[in-house]
N, C-alpha and C positions, 0 to 999 in steps of 0.2 A: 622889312618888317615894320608896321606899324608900330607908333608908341601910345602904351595902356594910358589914359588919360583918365579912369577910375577902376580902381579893381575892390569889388566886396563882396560877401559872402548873402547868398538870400536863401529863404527857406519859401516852399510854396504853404499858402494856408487853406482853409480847410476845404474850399470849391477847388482847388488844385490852380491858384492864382497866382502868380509872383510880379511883386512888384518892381518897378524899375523907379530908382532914386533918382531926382531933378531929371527927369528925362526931359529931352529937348522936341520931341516930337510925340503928337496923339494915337499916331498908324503906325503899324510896323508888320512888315513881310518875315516871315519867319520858316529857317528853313531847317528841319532837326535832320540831323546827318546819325550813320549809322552806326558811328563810334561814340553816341551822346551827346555832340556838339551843336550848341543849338546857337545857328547867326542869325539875329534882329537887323533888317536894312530899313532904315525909316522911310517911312510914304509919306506924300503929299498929295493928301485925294483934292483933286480937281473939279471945276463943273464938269460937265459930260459937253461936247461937241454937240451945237442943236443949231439943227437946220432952221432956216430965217422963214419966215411968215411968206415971204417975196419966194425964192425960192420952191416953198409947198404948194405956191398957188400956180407955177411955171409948170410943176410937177404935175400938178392937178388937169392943167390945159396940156401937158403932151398927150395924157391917157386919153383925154378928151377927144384930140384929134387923132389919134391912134384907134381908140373903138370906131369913130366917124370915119375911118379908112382914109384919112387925110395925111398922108403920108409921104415921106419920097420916093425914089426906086432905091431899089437894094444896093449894098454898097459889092462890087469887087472886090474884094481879100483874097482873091488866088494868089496875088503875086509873093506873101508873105506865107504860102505854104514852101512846106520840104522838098 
């Protein structure tokens, strides 16, 4: 069992908002379970994963030589069937 590290009472107000006192975190995942219990896990929203300038342009050249029919032969995969 976890040890309670603040316990207090909140009321929600009038948009139906409750605040969290010195909260340590901006985001929070929230999961309301069916017995009323409502668990806050904190987020850390992140950048998003973005593909590099180099990359899009490597991208751009396979399509390239792909519509140009510049291709290789087809790969074998039988042996990796059932």
């Amino acid at each position: 069992m976890e040890t309670i590290l603040r316990e207090y009472d909140a009321k929600l107000d009038s948009k139906k908002r409750l605040t969290l006192r010195s909260a340590n975190f901006d985001y929070y995942h929230v999961n309301e379970m069916e017995n009323g219990i409502i668990i806050l896990e904190p987020r850390e929203l992140t950048v998003p994963f973005e593909v590099s300038a180099n990359t899009l342009g490597m991208m751009d050249k396979a399509i390239e030589n792909l519509k140009a029919g510049n291709v290789s032969a087809p790969l074998d995969l039988s042996m990796f069937e059932d």
